[in-house]
C-alpha positions as CSV (number, residue, x, y, z in Angstrom):
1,X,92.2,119.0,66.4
2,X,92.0,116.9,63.7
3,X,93.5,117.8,60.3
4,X,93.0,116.8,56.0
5,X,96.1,116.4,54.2
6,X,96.7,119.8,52.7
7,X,95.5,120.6,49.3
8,X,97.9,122.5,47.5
9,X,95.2,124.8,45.9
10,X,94.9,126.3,49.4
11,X,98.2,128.0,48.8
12,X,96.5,130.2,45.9
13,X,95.0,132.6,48.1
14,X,97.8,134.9,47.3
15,X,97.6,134.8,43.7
16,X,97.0,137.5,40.7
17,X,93.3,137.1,39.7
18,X,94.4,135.3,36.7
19,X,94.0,132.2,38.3
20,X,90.3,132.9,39.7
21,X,88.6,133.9,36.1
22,X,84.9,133.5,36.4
23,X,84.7,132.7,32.3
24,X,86.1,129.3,33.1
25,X,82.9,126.9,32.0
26,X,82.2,123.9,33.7
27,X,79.5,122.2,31.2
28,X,81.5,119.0,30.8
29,X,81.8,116.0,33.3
30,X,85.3,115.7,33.0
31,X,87.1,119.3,32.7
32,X,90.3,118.3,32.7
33,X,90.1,116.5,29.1
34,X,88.0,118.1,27.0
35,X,90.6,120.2,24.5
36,X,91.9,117.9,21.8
37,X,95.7,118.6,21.0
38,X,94.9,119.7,17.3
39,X,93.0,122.5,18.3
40,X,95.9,124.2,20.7
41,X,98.2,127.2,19.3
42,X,101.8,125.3,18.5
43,X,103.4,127.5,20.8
44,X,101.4,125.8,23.8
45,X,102.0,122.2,21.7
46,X,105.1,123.1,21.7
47,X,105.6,124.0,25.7
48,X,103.5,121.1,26.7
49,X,106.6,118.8,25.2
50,X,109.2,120.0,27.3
51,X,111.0,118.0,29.3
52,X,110.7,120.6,32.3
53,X,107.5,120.9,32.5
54,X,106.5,117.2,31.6
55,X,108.7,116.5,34.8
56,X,107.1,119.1,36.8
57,X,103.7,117.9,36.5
58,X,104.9,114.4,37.2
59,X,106.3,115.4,40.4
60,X,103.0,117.5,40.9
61,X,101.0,114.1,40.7
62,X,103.4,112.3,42.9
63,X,102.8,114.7,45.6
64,X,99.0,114.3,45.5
65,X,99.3,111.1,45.7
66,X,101.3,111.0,48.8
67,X,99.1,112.6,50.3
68,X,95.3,110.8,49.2
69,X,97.4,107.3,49.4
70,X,100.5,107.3,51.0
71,X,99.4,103.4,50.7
72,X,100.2,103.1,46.9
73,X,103.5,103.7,45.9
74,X,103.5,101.3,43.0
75,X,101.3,103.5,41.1
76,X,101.6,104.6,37.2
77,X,101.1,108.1,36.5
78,X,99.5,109.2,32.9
79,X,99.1,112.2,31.7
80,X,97.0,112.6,28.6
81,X,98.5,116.5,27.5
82,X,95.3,117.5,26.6
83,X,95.0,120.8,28.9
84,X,91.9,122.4,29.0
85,X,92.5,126.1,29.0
86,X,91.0,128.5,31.2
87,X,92.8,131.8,30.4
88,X,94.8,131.8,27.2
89,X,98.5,131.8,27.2
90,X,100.8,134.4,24.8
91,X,103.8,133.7,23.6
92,X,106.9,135.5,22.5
93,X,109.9,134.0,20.9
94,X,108.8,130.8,22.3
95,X,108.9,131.4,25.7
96,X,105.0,131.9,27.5
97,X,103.8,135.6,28.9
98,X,100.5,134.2,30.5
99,X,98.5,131.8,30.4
100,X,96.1,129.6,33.1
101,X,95.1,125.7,32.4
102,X,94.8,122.4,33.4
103,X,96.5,118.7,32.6
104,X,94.3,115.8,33.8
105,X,96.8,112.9,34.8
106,X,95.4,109.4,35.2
107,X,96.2,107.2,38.0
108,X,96.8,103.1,37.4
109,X,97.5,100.6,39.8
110,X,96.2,100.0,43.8
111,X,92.5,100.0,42.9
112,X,90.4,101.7,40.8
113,X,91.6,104.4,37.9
114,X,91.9,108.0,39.3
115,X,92.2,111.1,37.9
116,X,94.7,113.8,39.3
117,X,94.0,117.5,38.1
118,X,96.9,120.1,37.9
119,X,96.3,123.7,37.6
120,X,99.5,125.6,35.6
121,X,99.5,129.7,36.1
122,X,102.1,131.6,33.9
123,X,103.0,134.5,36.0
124,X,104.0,137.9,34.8
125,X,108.2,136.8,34.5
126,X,106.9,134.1,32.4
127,X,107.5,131.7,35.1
128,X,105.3,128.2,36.0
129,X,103.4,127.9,39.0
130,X,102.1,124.1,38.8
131,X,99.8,123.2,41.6
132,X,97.8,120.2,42.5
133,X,93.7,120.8,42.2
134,X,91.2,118.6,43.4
135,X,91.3,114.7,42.3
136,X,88.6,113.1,40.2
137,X,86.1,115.2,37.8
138,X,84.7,118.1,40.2
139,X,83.3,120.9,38.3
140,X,84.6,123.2,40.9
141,X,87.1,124.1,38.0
142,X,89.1,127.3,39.4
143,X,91.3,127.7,42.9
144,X,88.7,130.2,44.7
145,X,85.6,127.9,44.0
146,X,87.6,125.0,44.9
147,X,89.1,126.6,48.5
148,X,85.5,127.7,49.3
149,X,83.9,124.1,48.3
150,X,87.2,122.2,50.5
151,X,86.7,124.6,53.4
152,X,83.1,123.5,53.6
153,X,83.5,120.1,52.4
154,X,85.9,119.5,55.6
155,X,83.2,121.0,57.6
156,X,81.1,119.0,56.9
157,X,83.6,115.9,56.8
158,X,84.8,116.0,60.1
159,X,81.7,114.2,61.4
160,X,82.9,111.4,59.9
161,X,86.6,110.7,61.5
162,X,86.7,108.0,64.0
163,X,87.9,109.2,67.8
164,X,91.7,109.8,67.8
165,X,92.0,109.8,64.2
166,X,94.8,112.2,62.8
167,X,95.1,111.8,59.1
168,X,92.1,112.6,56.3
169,X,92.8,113.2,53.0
170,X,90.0,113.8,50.2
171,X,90.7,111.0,47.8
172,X,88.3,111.2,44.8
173,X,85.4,113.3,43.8
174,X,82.7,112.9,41.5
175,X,80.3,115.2,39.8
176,X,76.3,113.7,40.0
177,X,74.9,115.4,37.1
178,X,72.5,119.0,36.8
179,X,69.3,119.3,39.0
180,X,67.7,122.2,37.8
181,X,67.6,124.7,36.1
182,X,69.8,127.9,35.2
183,X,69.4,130.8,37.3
184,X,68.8,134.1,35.6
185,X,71.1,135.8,37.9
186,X,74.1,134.4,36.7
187,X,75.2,136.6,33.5
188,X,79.0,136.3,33.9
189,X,80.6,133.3,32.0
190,X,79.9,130.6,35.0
191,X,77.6,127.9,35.0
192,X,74.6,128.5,36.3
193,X,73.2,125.0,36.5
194,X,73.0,123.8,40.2
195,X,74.5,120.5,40.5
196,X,75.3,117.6,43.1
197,X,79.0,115.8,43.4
198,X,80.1,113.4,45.9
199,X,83.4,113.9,47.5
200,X,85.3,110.8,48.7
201,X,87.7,111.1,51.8
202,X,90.2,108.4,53.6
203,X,89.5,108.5,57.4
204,X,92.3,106.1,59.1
205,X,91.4,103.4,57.0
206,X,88.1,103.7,56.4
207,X,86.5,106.0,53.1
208,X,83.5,108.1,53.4
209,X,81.5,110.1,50.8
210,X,80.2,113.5,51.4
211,X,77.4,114.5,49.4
212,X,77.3,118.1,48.3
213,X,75.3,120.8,46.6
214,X,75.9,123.6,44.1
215,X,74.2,126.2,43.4
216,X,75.4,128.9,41.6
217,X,73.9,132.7,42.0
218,X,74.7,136.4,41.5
219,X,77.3,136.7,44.1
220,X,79.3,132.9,43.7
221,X,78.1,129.7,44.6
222,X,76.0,128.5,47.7
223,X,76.8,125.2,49.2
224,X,75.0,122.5,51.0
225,X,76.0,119.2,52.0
226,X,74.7,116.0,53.7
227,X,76.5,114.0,56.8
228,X,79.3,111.4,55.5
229,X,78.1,108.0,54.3
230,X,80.6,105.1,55.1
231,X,82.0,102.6,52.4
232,X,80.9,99.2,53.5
233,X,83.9,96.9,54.3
């Protein structure tokens, strides 16, 4: 059988339903980048800056990368500390209580820029769960919606690998715009725009994009996709 490169978000499925709240909007193209550090509490300023957990998200992007392009190891890693929050983080003394967001860290080097996304959960003993999310600007913003959308995605994908081929990794993804309009059954917090993105995957050598659909309703999101179109070259 044929197997992706794991995702990291995968291993979520265990976790409190802070990580999976459905008041996380996804009305901007780029997620990842949209709080500017002025407007965050100083506590979270504050936590952003340490050493520990600037290191920790570091290592978080090197691991992604490994796995989408085990090819580039001369890469620069940039992260702009500009997390958008999905579930506010508490402080006391200093030290966080809770809290759910995500750093967007830019990738230089081997090709074009890239854009890594890593999801941090503060868990009840105050402790950091950092995990890798998606690359690129998917608006597929929390770990549920994005384990449904992979688990379909690779459905879909699999069409694509070439006979004997082991190793696919999604790469990139990219959101297409809004196609409609909102749906009245969606009165929770989510958007409830459908939309297209295009997610890009590395197939032995060869890249592929898979076209997909979202379109958000009362009980989640329904997905459709198209077959894999190959990169010329």
């Amino acid at each position: 059988m044929r197997r992706f490169a794991p995702i990291a978000v995968l291993a979520l499925l265990a976790c409190p339903p802070l990580a999976m709240h459905a008041r996380a909007q996804m009305t901007n193209p780029t997620p990842a980048a949209t709080a500017s550090a002025p407007d965050q509490p100083m506590d979270l300023q504050t936590y952003l800056k340490r050493p520990d957990y600037q290191s920790a998200i570091l290592e978080s992007a090197r691991n992604q990368m490994k796995q989408v392009d085990s090819a580039c190891p001369a890469s620069a890693l940039k992260p702009n500390w500009q997390p958008t929050v999905i579930d506010p983080p508490r402080f006391s003394g200093g030290k966080p209580l809770n809290g759910v967001w995500t750093e967007r860290v830019e990738v230089h080097g081997c090709g074009a820029l890239r854009a890594l996304n890593i999801l941090t959960i503060i868990h009840e003993d105050g402790k950091a769960q950092i995990v890798g999310m998606m690359p690129g600007d998917t608006h597929t913003d929390t770990p549920m919606m994005q384990k449904n959308a992979l688990q379909y995605a690779e459905a879909v994908a699999v069409r694509a690998a070439p006979p004997g081929c082991k190793h696919l990794a999604f790469v990139d993804t990219k959101f297409n715009g809004f196609i409609g309009a909102p749906s009245p059954e969606v009165t929770d917090g989510r958007e409830s725009r459908p939309w297209r993105e295009v997610w890009t995957i590395s197939a032995c050598g060869a890249l592929y994009d898979v076209p997909l659909r979202f379109t958000p309703n009362a009980r989640g999101t329904a997905l459709a996709g198209e077959n894999p179109i190959k990169h010329p070259g």
